[in-house]
C-alpha positions as CSV (number, residue, x, y, z in Angstrom):
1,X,-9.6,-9.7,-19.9
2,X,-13.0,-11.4,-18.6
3,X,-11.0,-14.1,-17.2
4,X,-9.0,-11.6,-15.5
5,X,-12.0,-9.8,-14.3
6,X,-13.5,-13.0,-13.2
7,X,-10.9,-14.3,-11.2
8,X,-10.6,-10.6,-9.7
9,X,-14.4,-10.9,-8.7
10,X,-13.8,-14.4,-6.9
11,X,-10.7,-12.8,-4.9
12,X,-12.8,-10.2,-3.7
13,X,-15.5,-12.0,-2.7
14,X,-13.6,-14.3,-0.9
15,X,-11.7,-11.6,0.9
16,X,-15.1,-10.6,2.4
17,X,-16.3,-14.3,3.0
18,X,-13.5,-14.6,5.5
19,X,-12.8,-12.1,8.2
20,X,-9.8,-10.9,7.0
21,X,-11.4,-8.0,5.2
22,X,-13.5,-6.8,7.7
23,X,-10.6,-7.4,10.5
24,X,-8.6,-5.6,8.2
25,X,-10.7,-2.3,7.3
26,X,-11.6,-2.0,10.9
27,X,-8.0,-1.8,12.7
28,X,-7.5,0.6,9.7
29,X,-10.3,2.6,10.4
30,X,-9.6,2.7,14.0
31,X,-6.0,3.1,13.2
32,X,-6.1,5.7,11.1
33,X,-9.2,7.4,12.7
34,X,-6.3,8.0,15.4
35,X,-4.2,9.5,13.5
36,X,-6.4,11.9,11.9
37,X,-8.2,13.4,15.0
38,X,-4.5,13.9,16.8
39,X,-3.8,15.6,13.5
40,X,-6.9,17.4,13.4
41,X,-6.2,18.2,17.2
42,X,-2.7,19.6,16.5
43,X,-3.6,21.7,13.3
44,X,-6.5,23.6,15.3
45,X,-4.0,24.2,18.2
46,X,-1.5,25.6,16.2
47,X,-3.8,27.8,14.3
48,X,-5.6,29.5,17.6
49,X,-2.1,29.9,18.8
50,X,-1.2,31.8,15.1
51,X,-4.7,33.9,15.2
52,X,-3.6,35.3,19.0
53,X,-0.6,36.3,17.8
54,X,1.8,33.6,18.7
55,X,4.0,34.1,14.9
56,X,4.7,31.0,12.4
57,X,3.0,32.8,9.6
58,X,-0.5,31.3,8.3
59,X,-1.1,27.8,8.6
60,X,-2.1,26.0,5.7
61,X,-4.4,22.6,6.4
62,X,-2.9,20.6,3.3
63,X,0.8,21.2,4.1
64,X,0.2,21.1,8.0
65,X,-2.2,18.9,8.5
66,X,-2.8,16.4,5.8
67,X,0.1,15.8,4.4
68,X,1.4,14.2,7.8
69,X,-1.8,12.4,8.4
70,X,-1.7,10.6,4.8
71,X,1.8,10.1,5.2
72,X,0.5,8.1,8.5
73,X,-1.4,5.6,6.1
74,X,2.3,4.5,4.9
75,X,3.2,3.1,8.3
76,X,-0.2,1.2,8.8
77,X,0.1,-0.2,5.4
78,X,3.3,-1.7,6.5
79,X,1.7,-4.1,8.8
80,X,-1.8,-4.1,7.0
81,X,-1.0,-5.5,3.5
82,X,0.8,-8.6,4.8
83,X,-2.0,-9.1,6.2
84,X,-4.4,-8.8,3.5
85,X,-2.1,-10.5,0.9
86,X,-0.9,-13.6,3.0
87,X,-4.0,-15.7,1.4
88,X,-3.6,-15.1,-1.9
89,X,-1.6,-17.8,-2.8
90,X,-0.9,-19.4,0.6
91,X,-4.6,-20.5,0.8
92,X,-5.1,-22.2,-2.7
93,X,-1.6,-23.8,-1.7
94,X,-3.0,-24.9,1.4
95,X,-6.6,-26.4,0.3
96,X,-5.6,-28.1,-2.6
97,X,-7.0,-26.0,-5.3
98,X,-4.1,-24.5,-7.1
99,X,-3.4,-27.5,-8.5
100,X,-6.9,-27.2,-10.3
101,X,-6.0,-23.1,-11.0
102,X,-2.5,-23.6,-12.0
103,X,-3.8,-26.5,-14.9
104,X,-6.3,-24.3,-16.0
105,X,-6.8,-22.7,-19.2
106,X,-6.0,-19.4,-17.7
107,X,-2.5,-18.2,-17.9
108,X,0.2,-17.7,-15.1
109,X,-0.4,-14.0,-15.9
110,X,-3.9,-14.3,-15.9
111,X,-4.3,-15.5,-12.1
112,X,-1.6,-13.5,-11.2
113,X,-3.2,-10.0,-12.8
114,X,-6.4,-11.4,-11.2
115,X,-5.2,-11.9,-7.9
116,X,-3.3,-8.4,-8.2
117,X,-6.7,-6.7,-9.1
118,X,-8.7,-8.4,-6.3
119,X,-6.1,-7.0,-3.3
120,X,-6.1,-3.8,-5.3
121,X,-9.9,-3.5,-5.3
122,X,-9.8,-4.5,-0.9
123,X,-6.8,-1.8,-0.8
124,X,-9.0,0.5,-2.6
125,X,-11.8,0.4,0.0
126,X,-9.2,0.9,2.6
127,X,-8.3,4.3,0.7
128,X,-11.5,5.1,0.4
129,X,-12.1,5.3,4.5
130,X,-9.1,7.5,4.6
131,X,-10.6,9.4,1.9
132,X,-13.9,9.9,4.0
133,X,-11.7,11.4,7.0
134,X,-10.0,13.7,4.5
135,X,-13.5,15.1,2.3
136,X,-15.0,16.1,5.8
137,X,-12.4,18.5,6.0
138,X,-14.0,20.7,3.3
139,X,-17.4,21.2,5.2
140,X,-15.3,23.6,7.6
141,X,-12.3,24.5,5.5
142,X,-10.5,24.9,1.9
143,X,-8.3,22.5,1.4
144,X,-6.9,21.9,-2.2
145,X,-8.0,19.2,-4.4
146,X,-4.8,18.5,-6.0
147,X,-2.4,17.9,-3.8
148,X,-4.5,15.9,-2.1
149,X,-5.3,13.8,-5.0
150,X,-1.7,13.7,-5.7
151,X,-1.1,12.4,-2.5
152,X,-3.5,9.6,-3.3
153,X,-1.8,8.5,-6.2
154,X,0.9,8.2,-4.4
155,X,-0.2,6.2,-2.1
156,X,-2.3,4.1,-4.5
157,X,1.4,3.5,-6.1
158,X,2.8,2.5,-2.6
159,X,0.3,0.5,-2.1
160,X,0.7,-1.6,-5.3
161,X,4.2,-1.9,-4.7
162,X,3.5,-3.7,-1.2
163,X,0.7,-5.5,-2.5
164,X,3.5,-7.0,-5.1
165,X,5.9,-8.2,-2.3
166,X,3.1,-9.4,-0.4
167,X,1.8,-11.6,-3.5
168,X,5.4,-12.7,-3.9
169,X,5.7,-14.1,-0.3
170,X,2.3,-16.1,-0.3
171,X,3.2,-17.6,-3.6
172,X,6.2,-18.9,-1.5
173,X,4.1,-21.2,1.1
174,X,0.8,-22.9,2.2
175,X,1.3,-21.4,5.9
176,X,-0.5,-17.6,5.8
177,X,1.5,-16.5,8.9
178,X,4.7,-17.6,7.1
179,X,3.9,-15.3,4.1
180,X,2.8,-12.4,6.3
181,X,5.9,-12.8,7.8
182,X,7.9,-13.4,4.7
183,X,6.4,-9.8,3.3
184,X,6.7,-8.0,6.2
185,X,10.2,-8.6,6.8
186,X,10.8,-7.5,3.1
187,X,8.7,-4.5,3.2
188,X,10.4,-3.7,6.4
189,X,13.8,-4.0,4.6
190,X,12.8,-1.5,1.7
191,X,11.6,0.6,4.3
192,X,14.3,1.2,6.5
193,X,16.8,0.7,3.9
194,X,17.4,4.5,3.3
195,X,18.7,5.1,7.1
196,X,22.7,4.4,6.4
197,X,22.5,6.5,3.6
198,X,23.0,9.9,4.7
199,X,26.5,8.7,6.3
200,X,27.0,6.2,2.9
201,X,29.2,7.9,0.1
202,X,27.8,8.2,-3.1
203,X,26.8,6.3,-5.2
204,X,26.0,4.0,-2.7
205,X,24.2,6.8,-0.6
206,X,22.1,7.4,-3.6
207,X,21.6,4.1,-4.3
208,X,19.8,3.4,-0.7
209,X,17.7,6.2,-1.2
210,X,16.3,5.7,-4.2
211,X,15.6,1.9,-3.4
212,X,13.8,3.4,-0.3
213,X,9.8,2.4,-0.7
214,X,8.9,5.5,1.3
215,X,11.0,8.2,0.0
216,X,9.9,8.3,-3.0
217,X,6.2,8.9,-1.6
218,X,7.0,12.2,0.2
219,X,6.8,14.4,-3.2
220,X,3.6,13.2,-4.2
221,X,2.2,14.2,-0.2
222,X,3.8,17.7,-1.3
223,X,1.0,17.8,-4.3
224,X,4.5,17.2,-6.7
225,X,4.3,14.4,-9.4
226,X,7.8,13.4,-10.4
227,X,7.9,10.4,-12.9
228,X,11.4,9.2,-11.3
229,X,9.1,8.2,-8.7
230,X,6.4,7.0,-10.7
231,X,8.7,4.8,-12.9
232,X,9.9,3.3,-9.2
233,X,6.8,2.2,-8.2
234,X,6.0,0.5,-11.3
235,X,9.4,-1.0,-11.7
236,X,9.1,-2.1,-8.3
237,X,5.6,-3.4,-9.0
238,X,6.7,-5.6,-12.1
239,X,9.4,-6.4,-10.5
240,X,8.0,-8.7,-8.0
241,X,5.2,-9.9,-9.9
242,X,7.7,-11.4,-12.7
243,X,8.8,-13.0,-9.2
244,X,5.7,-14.1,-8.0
245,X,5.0,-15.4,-11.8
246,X,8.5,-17.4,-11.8
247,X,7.3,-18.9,-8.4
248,X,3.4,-19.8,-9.9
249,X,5.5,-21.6,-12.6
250,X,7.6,-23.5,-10.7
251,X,4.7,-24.9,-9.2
252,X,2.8,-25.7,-12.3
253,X,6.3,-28.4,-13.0
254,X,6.6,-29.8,-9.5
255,X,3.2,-30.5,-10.1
């Protein structure tokens, strides 16, 4: 486990030696900063329009207001965690030194579980801006805490997911474009995947919507925790590590 940790801690660091971090968490911020105020905007219109009478019944700021702008984060992350996975492998490919990391005495599912951890820990900070934009809400309102902690989880498992795929496609090359590329297109697939199904007859219908990455997140913005959509996420998740894994090993023949 401290090997684990270890490698985790180098990931990390290096994330904020280069300016991928901080390019990262500041189009995010920006981003999603964006999203939040024309969110913010929209809830306060519609609730002066309700208090002079305009009819919709009472609004409520989790169901009205922040489930939408969390379920933003989902199409940010889509373009953001290429990004901040494309070095993970890519890199050491690139410089020479996973040669040295692949012979080793740490384990293929050391370095993978390390590198996992060390995205995880970036993505984490990333949540943790939303987060900010979200607790400010309770100075002047009562929003609930567990739907919006819910909805967290639920991203945090959406997030992982990506951050799979993403580890998957850097383990594939030395270019980091190429593997940002690679991911994106995948996550992009899982993502729109779900569109032919209402017009699909079962079981094939079902079938697309359930292999749907974002479909499965909409529960958890509703403050609902289904474990048919937990057990996604983590399949998903092992899923493409055990490919990403296969891929490590390959290497460690060819070379």
């Amino acid at each position: 486990m401290s090997n684990i940790v270890a490698l985790a801690n180098k990931e990390v660091r290096a994330y904020f030696a280069s300016p991928i971090a901080y390019v990262v968490l500041t189009a995010f911020a920006l981003v999603y900063g964006f999203f939040f105020i024309n969110g913010l905007s929209y809830f306060q219109s519609m609730s002066m329009q309700a208090g002079m009478g305009g009819g919709g019944g009472p609004m409520n700021v989790n169901q009205q207001m922040i489930r939408f702008v969390l379920q933003n984060i989902a199409v940010v992350l889509l373009f953001m965690v290429p990004a901040m996975t494309m070095r993970a492998y890519a890199e050491e490919k690139k410089s020479g030194t996973i040669e040295l990391l692949i012979t080793s005495p740490l384990s293929d599912f050391q370095i993978l579980a390390g590198k996992f951890l060390g995205v995880l820990a970036l993505y984490a900070v990333l949540l943790a801006i939303s987060f900010v934009h979200v607790a400010l809400l309770f100075l002047y309102g009562k929003p609930e805490w567990a739907p919006i902690l819910t909805a967290y989880l639920g991203l945090l498992l959406l997030g992982g997911a990506m951050m799979s795929v993403g580890l998957f496609a850097s383990s594939l090359t030395k270019n980091q474009i190429s593997a940002a590329i690679v991911a994106f297109s995948i996550l992009l697939m899982f993502w729109i995947i779900d569109w032919p199904a209402s017009f699909t007859p079962p079981p094939f219908g079902d079938l697309l919507s359930y292999l749907s990455l974002t479909s499965h997140l909409d529960d958890f913005t509703k403050g609902v925790i289904d474990t048919k959509h937990v057990i996604y996420y983590l399949s998903f998740i092992t899923f493409w590590l055990f490919l990403t894994d296969k891929a490590v090993d390959s290497e460690r023949w060819r070379g």
